[in-house]
Every structure is written in C-alpha cells, then in structure tokens.
N, C-alpha and C positions, 0 to 999 in steps of 0.2 A: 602609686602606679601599680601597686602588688594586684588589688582590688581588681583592676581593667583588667591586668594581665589574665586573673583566674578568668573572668569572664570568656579572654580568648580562648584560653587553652579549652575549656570545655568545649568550645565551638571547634576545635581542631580533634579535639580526642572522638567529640561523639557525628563528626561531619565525614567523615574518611578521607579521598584526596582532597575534594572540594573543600570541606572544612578546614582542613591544614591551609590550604589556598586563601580563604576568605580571612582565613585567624590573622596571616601574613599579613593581606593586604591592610586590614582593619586596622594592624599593629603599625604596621609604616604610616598611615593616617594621623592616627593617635600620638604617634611619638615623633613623626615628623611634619605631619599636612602644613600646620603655620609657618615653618620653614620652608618646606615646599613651593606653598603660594608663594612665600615673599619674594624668593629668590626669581621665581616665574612671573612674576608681577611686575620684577624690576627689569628683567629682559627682554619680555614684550617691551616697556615704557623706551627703553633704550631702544629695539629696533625701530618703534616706532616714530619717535623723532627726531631718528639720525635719517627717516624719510621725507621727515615732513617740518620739521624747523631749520633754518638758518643759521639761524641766530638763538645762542641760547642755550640749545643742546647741551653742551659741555658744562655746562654749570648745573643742570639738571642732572645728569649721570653724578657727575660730584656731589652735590647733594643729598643724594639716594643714599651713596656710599656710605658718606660723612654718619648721616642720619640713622642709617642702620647701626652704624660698626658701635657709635655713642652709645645709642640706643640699651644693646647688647649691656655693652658692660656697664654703664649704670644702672639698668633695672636689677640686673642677676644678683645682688647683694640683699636689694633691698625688698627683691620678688621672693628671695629663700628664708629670711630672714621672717617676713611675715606669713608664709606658708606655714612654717615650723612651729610659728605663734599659735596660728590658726590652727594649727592639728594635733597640737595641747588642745585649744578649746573644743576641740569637736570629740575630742579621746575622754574630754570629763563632762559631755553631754550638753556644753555649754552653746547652744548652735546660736544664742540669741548675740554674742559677742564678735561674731563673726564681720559681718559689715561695717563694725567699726576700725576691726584691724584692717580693712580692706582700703579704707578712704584713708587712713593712717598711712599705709603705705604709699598710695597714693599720691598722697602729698609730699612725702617723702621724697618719694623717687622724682617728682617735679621739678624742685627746689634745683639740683644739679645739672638737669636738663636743662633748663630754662637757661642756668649759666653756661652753662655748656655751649648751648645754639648760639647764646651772643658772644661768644667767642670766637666760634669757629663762623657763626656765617655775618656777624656784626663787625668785628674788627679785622681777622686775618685774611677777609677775601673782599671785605667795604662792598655790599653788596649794595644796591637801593631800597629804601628804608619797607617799601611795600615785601619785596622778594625777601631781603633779611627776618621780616617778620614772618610769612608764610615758612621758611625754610624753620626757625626755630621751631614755629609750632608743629611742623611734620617731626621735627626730632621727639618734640614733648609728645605727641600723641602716639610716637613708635616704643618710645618709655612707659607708658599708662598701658596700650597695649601686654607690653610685656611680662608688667608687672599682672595685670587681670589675668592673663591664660594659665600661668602657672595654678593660680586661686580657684578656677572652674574646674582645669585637671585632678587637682587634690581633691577637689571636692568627687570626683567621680562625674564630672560633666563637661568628657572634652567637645562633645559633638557641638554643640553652641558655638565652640571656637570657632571648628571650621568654618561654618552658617557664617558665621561673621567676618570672618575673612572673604570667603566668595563674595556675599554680601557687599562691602567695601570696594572691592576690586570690581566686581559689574557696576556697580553706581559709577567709581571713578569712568572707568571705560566708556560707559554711554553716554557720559557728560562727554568728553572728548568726542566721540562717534558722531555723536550727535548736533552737538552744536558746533563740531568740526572746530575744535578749539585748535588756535596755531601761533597762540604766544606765547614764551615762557614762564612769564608770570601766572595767565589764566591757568595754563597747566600745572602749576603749583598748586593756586588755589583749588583746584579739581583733587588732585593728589592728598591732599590735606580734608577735604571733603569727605572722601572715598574711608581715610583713615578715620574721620570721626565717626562715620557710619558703622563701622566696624568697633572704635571701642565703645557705643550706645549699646550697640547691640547685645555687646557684651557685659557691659554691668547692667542691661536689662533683665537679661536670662540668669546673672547671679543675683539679681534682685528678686525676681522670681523664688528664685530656691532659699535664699535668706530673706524673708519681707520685714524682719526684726528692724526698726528703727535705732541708727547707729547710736551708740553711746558712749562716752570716755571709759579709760580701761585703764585701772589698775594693774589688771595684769598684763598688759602691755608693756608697762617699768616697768616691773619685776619681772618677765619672762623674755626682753630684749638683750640685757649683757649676756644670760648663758646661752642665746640663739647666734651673738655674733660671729661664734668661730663658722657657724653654716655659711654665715653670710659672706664670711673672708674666704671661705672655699668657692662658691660661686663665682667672690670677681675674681679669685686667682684664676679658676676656669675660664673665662673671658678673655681675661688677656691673654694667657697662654695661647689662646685659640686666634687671636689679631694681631700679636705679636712683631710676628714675620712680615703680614701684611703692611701694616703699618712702616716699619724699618722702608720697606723695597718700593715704597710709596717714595722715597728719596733716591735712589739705583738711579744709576746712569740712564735706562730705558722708561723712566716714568715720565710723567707731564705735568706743567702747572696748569691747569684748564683754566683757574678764577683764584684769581690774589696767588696767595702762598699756599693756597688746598692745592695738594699734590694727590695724584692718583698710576697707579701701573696697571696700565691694562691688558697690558701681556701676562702679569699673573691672579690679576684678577680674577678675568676670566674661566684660567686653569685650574686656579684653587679652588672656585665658587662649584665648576664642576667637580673638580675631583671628590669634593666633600661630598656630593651628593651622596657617594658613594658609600655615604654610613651610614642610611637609611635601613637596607634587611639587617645590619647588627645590632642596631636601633630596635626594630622591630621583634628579631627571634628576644633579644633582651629585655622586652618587656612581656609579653604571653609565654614565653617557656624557661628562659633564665631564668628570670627574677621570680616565676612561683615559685620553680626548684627549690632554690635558694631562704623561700620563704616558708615552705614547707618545713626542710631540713633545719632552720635556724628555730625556728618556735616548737621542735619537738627537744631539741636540744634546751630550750628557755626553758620549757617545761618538764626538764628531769630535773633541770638546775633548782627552778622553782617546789618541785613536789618532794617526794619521800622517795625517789628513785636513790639505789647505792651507786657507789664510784662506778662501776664495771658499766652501767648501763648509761651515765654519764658522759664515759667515755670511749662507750661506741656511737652514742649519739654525735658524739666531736667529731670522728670518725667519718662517721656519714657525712655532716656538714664540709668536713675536707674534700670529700671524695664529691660530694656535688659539683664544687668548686670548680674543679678539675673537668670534669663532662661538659660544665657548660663553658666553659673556656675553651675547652679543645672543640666546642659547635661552633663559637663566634669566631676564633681564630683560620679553623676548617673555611668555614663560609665565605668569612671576609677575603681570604685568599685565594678563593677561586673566583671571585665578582674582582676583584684587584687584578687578577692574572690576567682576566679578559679585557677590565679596560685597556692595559699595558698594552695589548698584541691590537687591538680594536683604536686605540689613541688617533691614529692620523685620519682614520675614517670619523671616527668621532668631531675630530675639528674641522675636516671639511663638509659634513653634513650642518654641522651649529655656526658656519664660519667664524670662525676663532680664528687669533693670528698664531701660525703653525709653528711659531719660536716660544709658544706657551705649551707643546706639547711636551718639552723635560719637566715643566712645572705640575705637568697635570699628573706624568707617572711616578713623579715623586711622592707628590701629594695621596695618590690611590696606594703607594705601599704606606705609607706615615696613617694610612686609614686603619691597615690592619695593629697596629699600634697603640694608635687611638680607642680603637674599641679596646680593647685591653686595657686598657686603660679608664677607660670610663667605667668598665667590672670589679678591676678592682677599686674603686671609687665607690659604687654600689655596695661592696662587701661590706669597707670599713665601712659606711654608713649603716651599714646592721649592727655592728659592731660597736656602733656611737665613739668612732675613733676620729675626728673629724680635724684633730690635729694632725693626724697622718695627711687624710685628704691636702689637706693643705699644702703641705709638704709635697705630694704628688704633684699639685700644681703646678706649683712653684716650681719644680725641677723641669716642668714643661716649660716654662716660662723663660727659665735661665740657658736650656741647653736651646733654646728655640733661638736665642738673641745671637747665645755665641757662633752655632754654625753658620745664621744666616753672616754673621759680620765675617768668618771666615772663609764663605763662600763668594762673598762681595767681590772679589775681582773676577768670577768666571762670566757675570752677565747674565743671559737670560738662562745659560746653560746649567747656572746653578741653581735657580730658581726653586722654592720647593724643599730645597736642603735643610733649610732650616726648621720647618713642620715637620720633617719624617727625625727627621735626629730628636726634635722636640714630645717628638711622639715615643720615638722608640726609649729615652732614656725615663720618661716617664711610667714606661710601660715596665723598664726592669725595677724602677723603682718602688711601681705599684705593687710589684705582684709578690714584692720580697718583703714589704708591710705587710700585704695579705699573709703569707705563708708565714714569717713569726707570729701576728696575731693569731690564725688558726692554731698552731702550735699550742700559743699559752691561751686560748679563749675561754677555757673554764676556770684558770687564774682569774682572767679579766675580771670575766662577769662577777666573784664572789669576792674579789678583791681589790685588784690594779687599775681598774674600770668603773668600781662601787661608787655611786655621790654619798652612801653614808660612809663609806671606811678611807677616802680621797680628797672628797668634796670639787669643789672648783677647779684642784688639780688635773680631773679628768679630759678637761678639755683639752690638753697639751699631748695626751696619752698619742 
C-alpha cells in the first residue's frame, strides 16, 4: 500500500488545497471504496425489500449478514497469507508465479466457505434446497471476492476493484429494476449474479496484468509455514472486529428472523455506521502516514545495511521514533474531531438514515472505540515493518478478549450498553499496541542485527 500512498502524497504536495482534497478522497476510495459499496449495497437491498417483499425479507437481510460477516473472517487468513507469498514472488522478479498462488488461494479459501454456508444456511435455518444453495454461493463468492482484492491492491491495481464492484452492484440492480423481480429467491439469485459479475471482472483485470499460465509452486510449501503467523494476524483481526457483534446477536433485543440465525438490528445498524467512521484515518494512513513511516524506516534499513557508524544509526532510530509519534498524534487529532461530531450530530444522524433511535448509545460508543481502533491498526502497520508479527497477533487477540469480556459485562444494561464492548476492545488493544511499538522502537536496531535476524534466530522470530 506504501507504493499507492506515494502516489497520493505527491498529488497532495504538488496540488495545493485541491490536491490535498483529491489525495484524501482518492485515499478513502482505495483503502475503503469495497467496503464502502458493500456496506451501501446492502442497505439500499434492505430498504428496498422491506418496500416491496412480504414475504421473505428477513431471511434476505440475514443472509446478507451471515454472508458477509463469514465471508470476512474466512477469506482474511487466507487473503494475507497468499499476498505475503505473492510479494516474495514479485520482490524476486518472479511475476510468472503469481496466478498460480492466486487460484491456490482461491481454492483455498473455498473449501471453508462452502462448509461454512451449509452450515449456516443448510442446517441451522433448513432453508429450501433452491435458497440454501443460492445463499451458500453468495457466501463463496463474498470469500473469492475477498480474497482477489487484496491480490490487485498489492499488486498496485486497486481501481479494477472498484469497476468491479459498481459493476456487480448495477447489473444486480437492473435485473431487480427491471424485471421488477419480487421473490425471495429470484432476488437471491440476482444478488449472487451481481457478485459473480464483480469477481469475473475481477480476475479478468488480474489476468490481464499476469497472463502467465498458472503453474504448481514449490515455493508455495516452502513459503506457507513462515507466512502463517500473517495469516493468524488477519483472522485474529476479523474476529476481534465481529466479536461483539456476533455475542449481542443473542441479547435480549435481537431476533431469530430464519431457524436459529439470529440477528440485532438495533446494533447492527449503529455499529455498521459508526464504523464508517474509519474511513479519513484509513485514508490519511495510507497517502501520508505510512510514507512517513516508510521513508524514515528504509533510511534507518539503510545505515543498518551500509557503512554508516553507531551515532548516525542512531539518530536514524530517532527519526523513525519521532515519525511515529506525528503521525499518531495526526490520526489520533483527526479521528477525534470526526468522532466528536458524530457524538453531538448522532440523533440527527438516525433520524435522517431512520435507524431505531435506541441504537444511538451503540453508535457513540462505537465512533469513540474508532479512535482506538485506528491506533491501533498503526501500530499494527509499525510492527509489520518491524516483521514483528507475533506481536501483531497479540494485539489482536487482546482486542478480541477485552471485546468478549466488556460486552458479557455490559449484558445486563440492554441496548444501553451496546457498543461497550468494541470501544473497551478497541481501547485495550490500543494500549496494548502502542507499548509493543514503543519497546520495539526502543531496541529496533538490537532487532534488526539480532533479536529479529532469520540468520542469528531463525524461525524463532516469528514469536518476537
């Protein structure tokens, strides 16, 4: 993402205000558009046939859910995983190996899905055999999806995504518009349509950029055990991130819409928006954080690496600290005054989107647990320069655990507690994050010639 980011920042240094403006916008595209859409895809589909279905409705909105949330955390392990493969092969000029890890993944990431759908929408909700099957394959195709975007990004080729996403989403729409579709099931199969338009589209344009015909890979075994800790950091980021959700999907105020698939739509709602709300931290953290950061980390690489002495070594460290720090104190700045506004703006907000206004503690919780959040995802970014990714994990995970425990201790306020569990989950991850940052910067020129070395550690570094 370092690559795109330069891109922007140039457009913002050599544009004046405008440029700063368009870098922004560019940057929230790039680091959020496919979320963006999905999220807006799915709330048009819900307003639209809580207008115009019956029958049916509610097991469509369930499904969406279901679909996504799966989605998510099955692809993220197996989307990082061959990313990381992927960019060994592209770092050793290897571009012809590419497509093979691509469909590797792929299948991969299938296998679970496919179990997965007939769990949730074959057994726990006994759907009819036609809708059970459209529903799985809307999951497997929100998993193939997820796993290809990642793959075009790294590559340096997010704009294809977008294309393919609008793409997907008009097709879906003017089948429904158009042939004025008003069953549950057509509406499926239209939904599931729309998504294959969108992953076609999408390994057409990576087929494009790699036309190498796929090949088996060696280095595939050999370069999957040491890529696994990435991939463990991914799904712990998943869960931590649906966690709460998931728990309060049982809370007194949820629903069973279809079989035992539960859903709360009082913090659905709130959290779906509130999260939007990481979008500019999203955005400043890819065009001007993460150059910074990549700037000051390869000049520091490269005293490590040359003939530079101690002194100049370590004001290079120096520097790298002190970046750190700026751009922390931008994402942190930012996100707290876009957090501050939704806070004071929240009840106008649910009555413009009509939300049910008992989700409005769930959405101010969720918009401060943002500022958090983004702290949290930086220092996630650091150790990954760092190749600390044991840490990462670690971060996770403590998202994951303080997430479980507030929401279970918030469980008897109702919808009033709502949210607690994300912002606690946020915040202890955040102090967690940022005090692995701060030791690792500390010793990072220990690391790098020693504590960190694969020649002077070996395999041990992954735990570092």
């Amino acid at each position: 993402m370092a690559g795109i980011g330069f891109q922007l920042e140039r457009m913002a240094r050599d544009g004046g205000v405008g440029g700063f403006v368009s870098a922004s916008l560019n940057g929230a595209i790039v680091s959020s558009g496919p979320w963006v859409l999905t999220i807006c895809a799915v709330l048009l589909l819900q307003g639209w046939i809580g207008g115009h279905l019956s029958v049916g409705a509610g097991a469509i909105q369930t499904i969406m859910v279901y679909a996504f949330s799966a989605s998510v955390v099955i692809a993220s392990p197996f989307a990082l995983i061959g990313v990381r493969i992927a960019s060994d092969r592209m770092f050793d000029a290897d571009r012809d190996a590419i497509p093979g890890i691509l469909i590797l993944t792929l299948s991969a990431a299938t296998v679970p899905a496919l179990i997965a759908g007939q769990i949730l929408f074959g057994i726990l909700c006994s759907f009819p055999a036609d809708m059970a099957l459209l529903a799985v394959a809307i999951l497997t195709l929100l998993t193939q999806i997820s796993v290809a975007g990642p793959f075009l990004t790294a590559m340096k080729r997010p704009w294809p995504i977008l294309f393919s996403y609008v793409a997907g989403i008009a097709a879906a729409s003017a089948i429904i518009l158009v042939l004025r579709v008003d069953d549950a099931t057509a509406i499926l199969a239209t939904v599931a349509a729309g998504m294959a338009v969108t992953a076609c589209l999408m390994l057409g344009a990576f087929r494009a950029e790699f036309p190498a015909p796929p090949r088996g890979h060696v280095a595939i075994r050999e370069k999957a055990m040491p890529a696994l800790h990435v991939g463990l950091a991914g799904l712990m980021n998943a869960l931590a991130l649906w966690i709460d959700k998931w728990l309060l999907w049982f809370a007194p105020d949820s629903i069973a819409p279809v079989g035992q698939l539960r859903v709360n739509p009082i913090y659905d709602q709130a959290s779906f928006a509130g999260l939007l709300t990481l979008i500019p931290g999203l955005s400043l953290m890819l065009f001007l954080s993460e150059t910074r950061l990549e700037r000051a980390f390869m000049r520091l690489v490269e005293c490590c690496t040359g003939t530079s002495k101690l002194s100049r070594i370590e004001e290079a460290q120096q520097e790298v600290v002190a970046t750190i720090l700026r751009n922390l104190r931008l994402l942190i700045v930012t996100q707290f005054v876009i957090s501050t506004i939704c806070w004071v703006l929240a009840p106008e907000i649910f009555r413009v989107l009509g939300f049910d206004a008992r989700g409005i503690f769930a959405f101010r919780f969720t918009v401060i647990g943002v500022i958090f959040h983004v702290a949290t995802i930086y220092a996630a970014v650091v150790l990954s320069y760092y190749d600390l990714f044991g840490r990462i994990v670690a971060v996770w995970a403590t998202f994951f655990a303080a997430s479980i425990a507030a929401t279970l201790l918030t469980w008897h306020l109702g919808f009033a507690g709502y949210g607690w569990g994300y912002m606690t989950g946020a915040l202890a991850a955040a102090i967690m994050g940022l005090a692995l940052v701060g030791n690792a910067s500390s010793r990072i020129i220990y690391l790098l010639f020693v504590g960190n070395n694969p020649s002077v550690v070996g395999e041990a570094r992954y735990l570092a």
